[in-house]
C-alpha positions in Angstrom: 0.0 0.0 0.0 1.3 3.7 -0.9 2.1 6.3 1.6 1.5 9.8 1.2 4.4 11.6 3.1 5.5 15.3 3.5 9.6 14.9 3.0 12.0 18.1 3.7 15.5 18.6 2.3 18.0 21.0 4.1 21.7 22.4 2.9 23.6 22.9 -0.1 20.9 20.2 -1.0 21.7 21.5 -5.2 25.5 21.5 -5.7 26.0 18.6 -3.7 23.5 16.7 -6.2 21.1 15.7 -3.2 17.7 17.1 -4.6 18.4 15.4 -8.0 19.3 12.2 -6.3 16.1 12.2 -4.5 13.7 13.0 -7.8 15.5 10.5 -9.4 15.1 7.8 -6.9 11.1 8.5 -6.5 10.9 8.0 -10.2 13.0 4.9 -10.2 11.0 3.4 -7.4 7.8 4.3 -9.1 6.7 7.1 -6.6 5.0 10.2 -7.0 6.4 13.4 -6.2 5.1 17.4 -6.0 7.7 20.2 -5.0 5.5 22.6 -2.3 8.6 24.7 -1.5 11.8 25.4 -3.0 13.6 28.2 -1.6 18.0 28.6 -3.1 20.6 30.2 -1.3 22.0 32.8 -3.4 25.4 32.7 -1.9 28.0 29.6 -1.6 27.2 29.9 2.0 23.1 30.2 2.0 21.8 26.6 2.2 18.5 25.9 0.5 15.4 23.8 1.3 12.8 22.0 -0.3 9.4 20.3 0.4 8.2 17.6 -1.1 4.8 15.6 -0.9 5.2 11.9 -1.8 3.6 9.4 -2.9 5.2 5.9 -3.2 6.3 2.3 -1.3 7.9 1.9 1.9 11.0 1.1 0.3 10.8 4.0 -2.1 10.8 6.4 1.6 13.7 3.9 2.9 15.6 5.2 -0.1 14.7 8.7 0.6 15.7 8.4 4.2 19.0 7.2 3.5 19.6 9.7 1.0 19.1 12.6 3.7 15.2 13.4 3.4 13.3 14.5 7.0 10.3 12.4 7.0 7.6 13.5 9.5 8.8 13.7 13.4 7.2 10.8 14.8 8.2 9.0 18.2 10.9 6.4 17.1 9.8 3.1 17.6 11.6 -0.1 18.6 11.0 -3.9 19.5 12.3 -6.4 21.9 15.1 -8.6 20.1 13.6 -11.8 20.5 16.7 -13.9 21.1 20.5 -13.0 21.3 21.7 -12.0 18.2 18.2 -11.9 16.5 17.1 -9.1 15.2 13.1 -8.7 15.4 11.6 -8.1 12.0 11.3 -4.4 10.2 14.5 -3.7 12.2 16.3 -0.3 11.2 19.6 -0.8 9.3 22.0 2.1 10.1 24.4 4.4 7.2 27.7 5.6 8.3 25.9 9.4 8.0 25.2 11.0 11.3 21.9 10.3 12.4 19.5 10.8 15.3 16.4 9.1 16.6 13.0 11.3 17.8 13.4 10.0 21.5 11.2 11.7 24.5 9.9 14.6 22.1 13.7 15.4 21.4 16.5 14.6 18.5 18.9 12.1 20.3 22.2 11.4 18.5 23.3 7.9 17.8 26.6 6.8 19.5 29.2 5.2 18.0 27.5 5.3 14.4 28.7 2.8 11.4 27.0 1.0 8.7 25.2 -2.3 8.4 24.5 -2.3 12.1 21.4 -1.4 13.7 20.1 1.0 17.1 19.5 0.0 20.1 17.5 2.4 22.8 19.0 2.1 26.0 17.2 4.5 27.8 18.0 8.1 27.2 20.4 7.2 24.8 20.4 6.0 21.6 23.6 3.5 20.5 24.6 1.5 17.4 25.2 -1.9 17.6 26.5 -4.7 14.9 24.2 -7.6 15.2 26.5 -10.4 17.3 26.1 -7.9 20.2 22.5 -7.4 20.5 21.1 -9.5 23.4 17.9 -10.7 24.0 15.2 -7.8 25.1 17.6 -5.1 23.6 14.9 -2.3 22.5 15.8 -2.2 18.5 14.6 0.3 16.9 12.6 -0.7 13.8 11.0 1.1 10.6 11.5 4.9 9.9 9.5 7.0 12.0 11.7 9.1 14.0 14.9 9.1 12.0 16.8 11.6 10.7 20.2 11.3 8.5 22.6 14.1 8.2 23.6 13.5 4.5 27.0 14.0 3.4 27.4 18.1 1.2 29.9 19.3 -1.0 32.8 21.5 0.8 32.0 24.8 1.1 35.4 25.7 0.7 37.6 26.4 -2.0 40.7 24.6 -1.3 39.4 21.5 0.5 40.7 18.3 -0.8 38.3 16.2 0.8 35.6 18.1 -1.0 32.6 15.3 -1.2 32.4 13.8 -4.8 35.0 16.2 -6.1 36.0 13.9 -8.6 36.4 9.9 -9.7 39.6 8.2 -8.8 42.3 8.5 -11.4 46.1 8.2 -11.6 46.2 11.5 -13.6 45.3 13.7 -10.9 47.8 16.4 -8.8 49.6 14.0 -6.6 52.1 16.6 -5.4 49.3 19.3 -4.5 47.3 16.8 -2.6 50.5 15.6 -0.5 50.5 19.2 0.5 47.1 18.7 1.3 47.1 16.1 2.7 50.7 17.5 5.1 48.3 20.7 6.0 45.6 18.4 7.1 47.6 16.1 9.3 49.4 18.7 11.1 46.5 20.8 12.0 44.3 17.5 13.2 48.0 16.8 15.4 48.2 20.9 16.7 44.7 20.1 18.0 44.8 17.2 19.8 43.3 15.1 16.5 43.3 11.4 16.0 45.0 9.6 13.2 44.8 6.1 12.2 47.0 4.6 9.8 45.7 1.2 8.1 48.6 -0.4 6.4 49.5 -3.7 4.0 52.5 -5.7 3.5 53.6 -3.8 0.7 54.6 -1.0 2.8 57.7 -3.5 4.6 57.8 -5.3 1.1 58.9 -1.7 -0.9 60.5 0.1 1.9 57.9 3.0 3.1 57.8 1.6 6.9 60.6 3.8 7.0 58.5 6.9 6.6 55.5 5.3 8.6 58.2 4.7 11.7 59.3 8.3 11.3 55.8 9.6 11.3 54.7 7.5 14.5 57.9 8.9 15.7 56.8 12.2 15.4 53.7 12.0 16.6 51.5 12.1 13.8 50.0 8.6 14.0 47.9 7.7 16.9 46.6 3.9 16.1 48.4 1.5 13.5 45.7 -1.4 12.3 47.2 -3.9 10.0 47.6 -7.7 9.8 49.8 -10.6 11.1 51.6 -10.2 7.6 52.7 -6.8 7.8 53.5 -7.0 11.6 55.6 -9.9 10.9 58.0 -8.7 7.8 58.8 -5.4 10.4 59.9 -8.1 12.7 62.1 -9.9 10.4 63.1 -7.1 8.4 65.0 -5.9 11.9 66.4 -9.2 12.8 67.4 -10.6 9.0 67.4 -7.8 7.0 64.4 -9.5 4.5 60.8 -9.5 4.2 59.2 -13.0 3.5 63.1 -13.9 2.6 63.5 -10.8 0.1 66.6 -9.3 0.7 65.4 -5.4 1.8 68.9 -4.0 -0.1 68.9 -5.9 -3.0 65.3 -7.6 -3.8 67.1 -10.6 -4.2 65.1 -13.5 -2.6 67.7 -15.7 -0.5 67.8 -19.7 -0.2 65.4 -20.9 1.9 65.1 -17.3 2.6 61.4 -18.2 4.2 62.5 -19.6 6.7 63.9 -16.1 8.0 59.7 -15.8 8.7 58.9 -18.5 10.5 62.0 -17.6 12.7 60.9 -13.8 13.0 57.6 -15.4 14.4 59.1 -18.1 16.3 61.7 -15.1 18.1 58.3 -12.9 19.0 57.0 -16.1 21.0 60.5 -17.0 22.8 60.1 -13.2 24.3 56.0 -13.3 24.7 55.1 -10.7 22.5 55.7 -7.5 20.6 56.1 -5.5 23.8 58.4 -7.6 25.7 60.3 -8.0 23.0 61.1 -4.2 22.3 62.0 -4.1 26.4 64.3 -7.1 25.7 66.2 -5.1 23.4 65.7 -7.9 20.8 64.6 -5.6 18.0 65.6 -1.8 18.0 63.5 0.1 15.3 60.6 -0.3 13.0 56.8 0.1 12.9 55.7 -1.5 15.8 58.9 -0.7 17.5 58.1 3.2 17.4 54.2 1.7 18.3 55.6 0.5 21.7 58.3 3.1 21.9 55.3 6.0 21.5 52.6 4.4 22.9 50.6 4.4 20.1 47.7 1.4 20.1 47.8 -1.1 17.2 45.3 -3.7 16.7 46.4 -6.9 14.0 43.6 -8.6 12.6 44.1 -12.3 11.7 42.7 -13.6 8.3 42.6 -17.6 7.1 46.1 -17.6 5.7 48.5 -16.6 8.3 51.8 -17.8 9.7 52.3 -18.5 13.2 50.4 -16.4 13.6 52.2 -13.9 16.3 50.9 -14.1 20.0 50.1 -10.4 19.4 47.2 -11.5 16.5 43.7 -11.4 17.1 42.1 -14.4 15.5 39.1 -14.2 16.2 37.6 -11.6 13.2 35.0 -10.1 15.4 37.3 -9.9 18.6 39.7 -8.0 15.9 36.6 -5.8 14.5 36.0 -4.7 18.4 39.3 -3.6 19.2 39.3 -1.5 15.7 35.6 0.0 17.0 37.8 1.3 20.3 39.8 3.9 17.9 37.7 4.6 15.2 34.8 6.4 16.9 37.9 9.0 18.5 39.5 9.6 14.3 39.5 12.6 12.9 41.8 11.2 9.5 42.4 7.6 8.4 44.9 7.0 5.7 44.9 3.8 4.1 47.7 2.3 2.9 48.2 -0.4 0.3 46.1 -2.5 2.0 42.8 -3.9 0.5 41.1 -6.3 3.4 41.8 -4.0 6.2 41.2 -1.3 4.3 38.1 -1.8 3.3 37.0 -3.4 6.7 38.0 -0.2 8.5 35.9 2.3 6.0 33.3 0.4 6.5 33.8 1.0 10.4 34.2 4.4 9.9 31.5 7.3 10.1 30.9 9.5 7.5 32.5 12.2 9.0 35.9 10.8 8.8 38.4 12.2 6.4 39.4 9.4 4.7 42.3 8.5 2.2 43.3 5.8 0.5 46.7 5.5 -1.3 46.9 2.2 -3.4 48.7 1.6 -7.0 45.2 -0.2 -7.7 42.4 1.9 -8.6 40.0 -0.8 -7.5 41.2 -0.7 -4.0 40.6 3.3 -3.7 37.3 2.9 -6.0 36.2 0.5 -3.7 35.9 2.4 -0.6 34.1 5.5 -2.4 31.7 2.9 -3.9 31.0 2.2 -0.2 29.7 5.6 0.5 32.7 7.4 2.2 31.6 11.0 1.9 34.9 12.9 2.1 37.5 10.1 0.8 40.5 11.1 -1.3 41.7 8.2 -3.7 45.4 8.5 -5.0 46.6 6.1 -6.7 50.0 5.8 -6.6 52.7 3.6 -5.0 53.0 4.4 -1.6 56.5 3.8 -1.4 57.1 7.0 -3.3 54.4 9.4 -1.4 54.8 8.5 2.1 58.6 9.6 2.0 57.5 12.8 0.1 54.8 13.8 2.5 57.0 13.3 5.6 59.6 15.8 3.8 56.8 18.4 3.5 55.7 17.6 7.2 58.7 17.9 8.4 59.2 21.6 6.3 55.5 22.5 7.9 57.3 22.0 11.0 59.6 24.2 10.7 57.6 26.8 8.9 
């Protein structure tokens, strides 16, 4: 059966292509639509507003919500989860967008916001939950009435290189401008307290940029590393053999049973107990995780199906890993993604809307990926990462002394 709704856009709802998106999905989803109020700021600064009445499905107005529209205030309404884990039927499937719920005759934010989870009212407060945490009874909140989603808008300003849909991913773009960019944004999130997470592959030991990433932990511009048991072991053995999965890190050259050189980086982390002790021990005496422990700076590896060892420091269990990642990425200003596809990806799908992101991969697909995903202000560069992080530590460090 139709419903006949009164739907309101607010913002810079033109230029960043929201009003068109919304017409278009009405008519793609068969709905009905009259414009009662249209009213267009006439500076870059002015935002505009529209009312709509619709007419059209209940999936047509799950579209619209998702898209940013302001249905009706209505109480929010929830059911009991019927068993742990169990979701009762109708339930509300969260964006990464900021969003609030009409709780108690007043807008209520929801904490600790991501995608693909769902809200769960615990009294006064309003909280976002993945589905292996709900418990049975949790108050889920189910359909649309009293929801409201902050949808992402284009920059206002100029200069903003995490301008929303600014423009597709491509390798001919202005690398050395968005370094600088990307140097002015991490020092002013750092002279304000900010929080910056670095996700990071093997590649980065493999081609020599952990160099650059130590520095930058070093210096204080990192404050959580999230990688895998890969990564976490080639910075192990490239301090105690000099190779990477038996690659020699000076010439490339992969040694005899150079392997092995893995398998006894892992075997050396276990002998001492873990990363930790094994930086008190004096065992290793630079690197990644070195400067991690060195700086206290948190990092969280993720297991996957095809590790070594893996290292006592490896959370195996995907979900525990997921968890620990959830602890950081509510507090992030900036996450920089680094040649690294499953974390990568995992962790933008983790991270609210609000998040400057930016993901530096040589494959488009891996930057394409997490803008296909929704992230509103992510910069894709592709490019080796080898090459930029060295270069925008250079122009940190001349910040610096600017």
């Amino acid at each position: 059966m139709d419903i006949i709704e009164e739907i309101e856009l607010k913002g810079h709802i033109i230029d960043s292509l929201i009003l068109p998106r919304v017409l278009d999905t009405i008519m793609d989803l068969k709905g009905e639509f009259e414009i009662l109020q249209l009213d267009v700021g006439k500076t870059k600064v002015d935002e505009s507003y529209c009312k709509i009445r619709v007419t059209g499905s209940p999936e047509l107005f799950d579209e619209l919500e998702r898209l940013g529209a302001m249905l009706p205030k209505k109480e929010v309404k929830t059911a009991a989860a019927p068993k742990d884990k169990v979701l009762p039927d109708n339930f509300y499937g969260t964006t990464h967008h900021p969003t609030h719920v009409f709780l108690d005759g007043g807008w209520r934010p929801v904490r600790e916001l991501e995608m693909d989870c769902v809200i769960v009212i615990e009294g006064d407060k309003a909280v976002c939950k993945r589905q292996g945490l709900v418990k049975k009874g949790d108050l889920v909140v189910v359909g649309l009435d009293g929801i409201k989603v902050e949808a992402p808008q284009r920059s206002r300003a100029p200069q903003d290189i995490f301008g929303f849909m600014s423009s597709e991913v491509s390798p001919e773009k202005p690398i050395i401008s968005y370094i600088k960019g990307l140097a002015r944004e991490m020092k002013a999130i750092r002279d304000n307290g900010g929080f910056i997470i670095f996700v990071v592959g093997t590649a980065m030991a493999h081609t020599g940029a952990d160099e650059a990433l130590a520095e930058l932990i070093r210096m204080g511009y990192i404050q959580a590393v999230f990688t895998g048991n890969g990564f976490a072991v080639m910075d192990i053995e490239k301090r105690l053999y000099g190779t990477t999965l038996g690659m020699d890190k000076d010439t490339g050259k992969v040694l005899k049973r150079g392997y092995k050189s893995h398998l006894a980086a892992i075997n050396e982390v276990w002998k001492a107990g873990n990363i930790r002790k094994m930086v008190e021990k004096g065992v290793i005496k630079g690197g990644v995780l070195y400067e991690c422990v060195r700086n206290n700076t948190p990092y969280v590896i993720g297991g996957s199906l095809r590790d070594d060892g893996p290292l006592p420091d490896t959370i195996t269990d995907v979900m525990e890993a997921q968890d620990e990642m959830r602890r950081y990425v509510q507090k992030a200003d900036l996450c920089v993604i680094c040649a690294s596809m499953l974390h990568g990806i995992a962790t933008g799908n983790m991270l609210p809307s609000k998040v400057k992101t930016v993901a530096i991969d040589i494959n488009p697909y891996v930057v394409t990926r997490l803008q296909d995903r929704g992230t509103t202000h992510a910069l894709g560069m592709v490019t080796d990462p080898a090459v930029l992080l060295p270069q925008l530590l250079t122009e940190l460090k001349r910040l610096r002394k600017a």
